[in-house]
C-alpha positions as CSV (number, residue, x, y, z in Angstrom):
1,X,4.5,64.9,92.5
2,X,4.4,61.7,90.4
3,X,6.7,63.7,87.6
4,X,9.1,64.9,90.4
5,X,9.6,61.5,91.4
6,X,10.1,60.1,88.3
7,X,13.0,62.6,87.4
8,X,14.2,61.3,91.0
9,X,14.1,58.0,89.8
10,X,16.0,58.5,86.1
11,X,19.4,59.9,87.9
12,X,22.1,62.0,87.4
13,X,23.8,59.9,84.4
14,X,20.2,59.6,82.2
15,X,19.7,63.7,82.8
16,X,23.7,63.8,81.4
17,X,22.7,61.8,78.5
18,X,19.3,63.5,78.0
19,X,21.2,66.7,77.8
20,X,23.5,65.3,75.3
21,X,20.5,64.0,73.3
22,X,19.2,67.4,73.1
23,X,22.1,68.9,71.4
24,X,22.0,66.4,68.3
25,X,18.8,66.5,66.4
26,X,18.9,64.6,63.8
27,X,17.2,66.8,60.6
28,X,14.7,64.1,58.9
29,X,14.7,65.9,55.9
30,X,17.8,67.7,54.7
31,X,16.4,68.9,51.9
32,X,13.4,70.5,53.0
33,X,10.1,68.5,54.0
34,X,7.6,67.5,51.9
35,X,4.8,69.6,50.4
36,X,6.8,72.8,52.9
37,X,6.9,75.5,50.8
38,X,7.6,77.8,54.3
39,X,10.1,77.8,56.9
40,X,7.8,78.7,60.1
41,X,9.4,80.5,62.9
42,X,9.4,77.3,65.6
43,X,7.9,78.8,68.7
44,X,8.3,77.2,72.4
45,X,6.0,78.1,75.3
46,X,6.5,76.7,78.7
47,X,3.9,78.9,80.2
48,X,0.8,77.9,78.5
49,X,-0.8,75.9,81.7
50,X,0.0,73.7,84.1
51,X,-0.1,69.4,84.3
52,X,-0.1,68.0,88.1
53,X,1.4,71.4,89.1
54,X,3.7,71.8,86.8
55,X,4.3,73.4,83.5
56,X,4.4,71.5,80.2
57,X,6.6,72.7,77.8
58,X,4.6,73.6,73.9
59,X,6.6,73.5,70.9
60,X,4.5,74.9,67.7
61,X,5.3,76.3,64.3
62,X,7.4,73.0,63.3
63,X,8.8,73.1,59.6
64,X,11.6,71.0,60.0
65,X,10.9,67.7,62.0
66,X,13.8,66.1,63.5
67,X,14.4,62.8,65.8
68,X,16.8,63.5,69.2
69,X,18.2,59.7,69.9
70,X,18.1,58.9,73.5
71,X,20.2,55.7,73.6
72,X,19.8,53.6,76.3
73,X,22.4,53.2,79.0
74,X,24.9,49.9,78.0
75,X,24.8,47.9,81.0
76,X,20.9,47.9,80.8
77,X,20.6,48.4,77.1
78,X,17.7,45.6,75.2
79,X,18.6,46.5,71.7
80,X,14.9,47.7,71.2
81,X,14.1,51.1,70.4
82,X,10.9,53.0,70.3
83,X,10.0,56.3,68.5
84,X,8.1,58.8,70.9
85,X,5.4,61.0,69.3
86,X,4.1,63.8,72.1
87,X,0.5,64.6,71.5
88,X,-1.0,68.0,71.2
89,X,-4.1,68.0,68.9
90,X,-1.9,68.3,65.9
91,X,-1.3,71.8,66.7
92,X,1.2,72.0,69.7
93,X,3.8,69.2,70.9
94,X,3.5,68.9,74.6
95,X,7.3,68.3,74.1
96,X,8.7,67.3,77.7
97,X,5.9,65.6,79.3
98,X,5.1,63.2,76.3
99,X,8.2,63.8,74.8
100,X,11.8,63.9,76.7
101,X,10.5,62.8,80.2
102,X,8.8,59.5,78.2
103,X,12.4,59.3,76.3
104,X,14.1,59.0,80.2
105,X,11.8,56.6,81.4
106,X,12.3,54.0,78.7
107,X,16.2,53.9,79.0
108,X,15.5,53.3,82.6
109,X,13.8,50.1,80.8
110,X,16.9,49.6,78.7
111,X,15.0,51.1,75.6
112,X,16.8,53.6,73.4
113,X,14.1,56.0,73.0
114,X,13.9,58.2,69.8
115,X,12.1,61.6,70.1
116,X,9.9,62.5,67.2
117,X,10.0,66.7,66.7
118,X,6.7,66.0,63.8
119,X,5.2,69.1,62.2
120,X,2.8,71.0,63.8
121,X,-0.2,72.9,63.3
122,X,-2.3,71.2,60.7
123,X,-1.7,72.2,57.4
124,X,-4.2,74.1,55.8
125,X,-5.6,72.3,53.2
126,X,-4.5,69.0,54.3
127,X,-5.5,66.3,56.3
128,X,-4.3,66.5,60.3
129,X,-1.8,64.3,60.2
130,X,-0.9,64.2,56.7
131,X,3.0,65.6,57.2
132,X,3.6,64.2,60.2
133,X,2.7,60.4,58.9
134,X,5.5,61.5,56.2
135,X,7.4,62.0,59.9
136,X,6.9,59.3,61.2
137,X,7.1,56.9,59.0
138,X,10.7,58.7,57.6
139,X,11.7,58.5,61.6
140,X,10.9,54.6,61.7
141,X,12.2,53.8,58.6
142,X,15.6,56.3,59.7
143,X,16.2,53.8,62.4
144,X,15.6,51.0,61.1
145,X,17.8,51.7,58.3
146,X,20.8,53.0,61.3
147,X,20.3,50.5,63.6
148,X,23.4,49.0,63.3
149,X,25.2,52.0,64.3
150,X,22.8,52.5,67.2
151,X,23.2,49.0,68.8
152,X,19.6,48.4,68.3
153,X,17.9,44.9,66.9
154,X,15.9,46.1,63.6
155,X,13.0,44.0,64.6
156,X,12.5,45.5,67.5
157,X,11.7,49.4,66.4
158,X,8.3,50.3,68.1
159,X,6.3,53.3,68.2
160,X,4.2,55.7,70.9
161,X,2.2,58.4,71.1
162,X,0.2,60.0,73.3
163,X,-3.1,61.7,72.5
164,X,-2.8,63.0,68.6
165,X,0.5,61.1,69.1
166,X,-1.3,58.3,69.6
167,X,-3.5,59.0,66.3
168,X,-0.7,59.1,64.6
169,X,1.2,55.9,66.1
170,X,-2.0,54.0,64.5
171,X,-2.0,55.2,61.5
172,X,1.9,54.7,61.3
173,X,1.0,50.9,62.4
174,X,-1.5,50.9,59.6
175,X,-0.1,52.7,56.8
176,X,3.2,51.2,56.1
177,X,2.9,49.5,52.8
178,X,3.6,52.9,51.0
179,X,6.0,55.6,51.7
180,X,3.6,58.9,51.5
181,X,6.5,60.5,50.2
182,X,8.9,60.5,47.7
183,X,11.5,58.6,48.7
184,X,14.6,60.8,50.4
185,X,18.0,57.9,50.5
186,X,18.2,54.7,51.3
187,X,16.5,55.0,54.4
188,X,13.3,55.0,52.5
189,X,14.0,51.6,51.3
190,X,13.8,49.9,54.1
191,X,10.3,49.1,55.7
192,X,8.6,52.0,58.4
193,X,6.8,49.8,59.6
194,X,6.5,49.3,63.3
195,X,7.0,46.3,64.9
196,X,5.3,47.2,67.8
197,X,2.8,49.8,68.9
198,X,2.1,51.7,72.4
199,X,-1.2,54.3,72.2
């Protein structure tokens, strides 16, 4: 009930926008991720369970992580931004209920919201959240480095996460000194790291 009522409460104009978000990923990597050496087959299951009745939609298999920019509406818009990692023990992305339908909230709360597609499952042979700090911190850093095109304030780029998501939000807000990386453009010049943090 409480996620029918808040897809009540984000109206027809967010859903329009949401929509349009979805159609523009923006590829974090153009040249291939780091350490990939496979392009996985990206696999989306909306029938793997239920959450307060209803179902939660799983992205797996992800080889190419991307950010989908929600911006917030202009006549509410902050000029803060936050990037959105879905949880999922490092294996899944529960993509809509920590992902898209967190997105919709925050531009109700004049936040652009940036949604973070990291990769998923764990690597073998590396730790958890290895690629997807490389994600996130190229996602944070992405934006900060863009923010002037976005109409955002570059002091005011946040991150959240939920579950794994919010793993992975910590170690973003603790491991920002050094790119894990090598560096991609100019992007990677700029800091990644968060100015504020929401586990």
């Amino acid at each position: 009930m409480v996620r029918k009522w808040k897809l009540l409460l984000v109206g027809v104009s967010c859903i329009m926008g949401t929509t349009m978000a979805q159609n523009n990923p923006i590829l974090l990597f153009p040249k291939g991720a780091p350490g990939e050496t496979t392009k996985l087959i990206e696999k989306a299951d909306a029938d793997g369970g239920k959450t307060g009745g209803e179902t939660v939609l799983r992205i797996t298999n992800v080889s190419e992580p991307t950010i989908t920019v929600y911006p917030a509406p202009d006549e509410v818009a902050t000029g803060a931004a936050v990037v959105v990692c879905p949880g999922g023990g490092y294996n899944i992305l529960a993509y809509d209920l920590e992902g898209d339908e967190v997105c919709e909230w925050l531009n109700n709360l004049g936040v652009t919201a940036i949604l973070l597609k990291y990769r998923v499952p764990r690597r073998e042979g590396r730790a958890k959240h290895e690629a997807p700090l490389q994600d996130v911190q190229r996602a944070i850093g992405y934006v900060r480095a863009h923010a002037e095109e976005m109409n955002l304030d570059p002091q005011r780029i946040g991150v959240m996460g939920f579950s794994a998501g919010g793993h992975l939000s910590a170690m973003a807000s603790n491991t920002f000194d050094k790119r894990t990386y090598p560096a991609v453009d100019a992007a990677d010049k700029v800091s990644c790291r968060p100015d504020f943090c929401l586990l």
